[in-house]
C-alpha positions as CSV (number, residue, x, y, z in Angstrom):
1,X,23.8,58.8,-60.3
2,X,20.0,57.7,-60.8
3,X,19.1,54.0,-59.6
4,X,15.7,52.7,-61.1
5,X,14.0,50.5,-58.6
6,X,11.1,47.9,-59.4
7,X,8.8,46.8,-57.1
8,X,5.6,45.6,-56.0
9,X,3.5,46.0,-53.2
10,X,3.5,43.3,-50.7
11,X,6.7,42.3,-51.5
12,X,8.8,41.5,-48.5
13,X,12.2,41.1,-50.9
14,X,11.9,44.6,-52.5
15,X,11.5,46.0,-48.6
16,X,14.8,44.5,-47.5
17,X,16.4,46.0,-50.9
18,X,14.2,49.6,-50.2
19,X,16.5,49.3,-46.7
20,X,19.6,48.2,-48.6
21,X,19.2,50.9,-51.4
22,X,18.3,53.9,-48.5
23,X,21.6,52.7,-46.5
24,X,24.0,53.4,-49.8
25,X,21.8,57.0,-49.9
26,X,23.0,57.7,-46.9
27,X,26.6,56.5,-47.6
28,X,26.3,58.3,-51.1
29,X,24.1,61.3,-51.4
30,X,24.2,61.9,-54.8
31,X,22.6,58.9,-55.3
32,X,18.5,59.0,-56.2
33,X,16.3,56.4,-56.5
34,X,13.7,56.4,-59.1
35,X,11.2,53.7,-57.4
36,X,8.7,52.3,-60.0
37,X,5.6,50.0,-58.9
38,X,5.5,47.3,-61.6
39,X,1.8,47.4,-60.8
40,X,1.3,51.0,-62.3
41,X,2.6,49.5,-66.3
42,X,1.4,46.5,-67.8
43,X,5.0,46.6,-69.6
44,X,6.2,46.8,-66.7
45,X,4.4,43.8,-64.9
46,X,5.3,42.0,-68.1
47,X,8.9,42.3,-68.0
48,X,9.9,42.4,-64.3
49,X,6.7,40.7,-62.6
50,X,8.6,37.5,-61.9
51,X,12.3,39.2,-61.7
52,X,11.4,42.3,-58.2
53,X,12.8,43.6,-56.8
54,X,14.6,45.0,-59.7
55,X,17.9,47.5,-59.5
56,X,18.9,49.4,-63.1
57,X,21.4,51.6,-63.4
58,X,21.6,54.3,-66.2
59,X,19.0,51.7,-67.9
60,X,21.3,48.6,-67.0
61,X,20.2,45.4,-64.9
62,X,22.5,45.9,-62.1
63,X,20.8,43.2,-59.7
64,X,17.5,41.7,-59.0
65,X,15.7,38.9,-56.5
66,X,17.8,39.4,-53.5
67,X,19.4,42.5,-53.7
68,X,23.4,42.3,-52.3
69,X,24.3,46.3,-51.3
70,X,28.3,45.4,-52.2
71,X,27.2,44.7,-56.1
72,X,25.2,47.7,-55.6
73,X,27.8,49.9,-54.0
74,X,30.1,48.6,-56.4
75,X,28.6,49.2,-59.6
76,X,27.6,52.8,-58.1
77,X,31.5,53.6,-57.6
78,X,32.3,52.3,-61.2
79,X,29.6,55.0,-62.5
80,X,31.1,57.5,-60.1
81,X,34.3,57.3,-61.9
């Protein structure tokens, strides 16, 4: 299962969800995170810019601002299944 992750630098919100996101690796190894600087795309920038940190799963908004791991963790186990 592939989590997209959007972020910026200097973004103290997408570093606590970076630490949320690598604890559920570590719970869940099949899990990868596909982490994407908004900065990199202006589409990007344009659609997330005021939304980061930004979790998708399988290309769905699963969570964004602050990042809860139990949506997270639940959402991953619904894919699992």
């Amino acid at each position: 299962m592939e989590i997209t992750f959007y972020t910026r630098n200097q973004c103290p919100l997408c570093q606590d969800a970076k630490l949320v996101l690598l604890e559920l690796k570590k719970e869940y190894p099949a899990l990868t995170i596909d982490e994407r600087n908004i900065e990199e795309k202006d589409e990007w920038t344009e659609k997330y810019g005021l939304m980061i940190p930004v979790v998708e799963m399988n290309g769905e908004l699963i969570q964004y601002g602050i990042i809860d791991p139990f949506t997270i963790e639940e959402r991953f186990k619904k894919g699992i299944n």
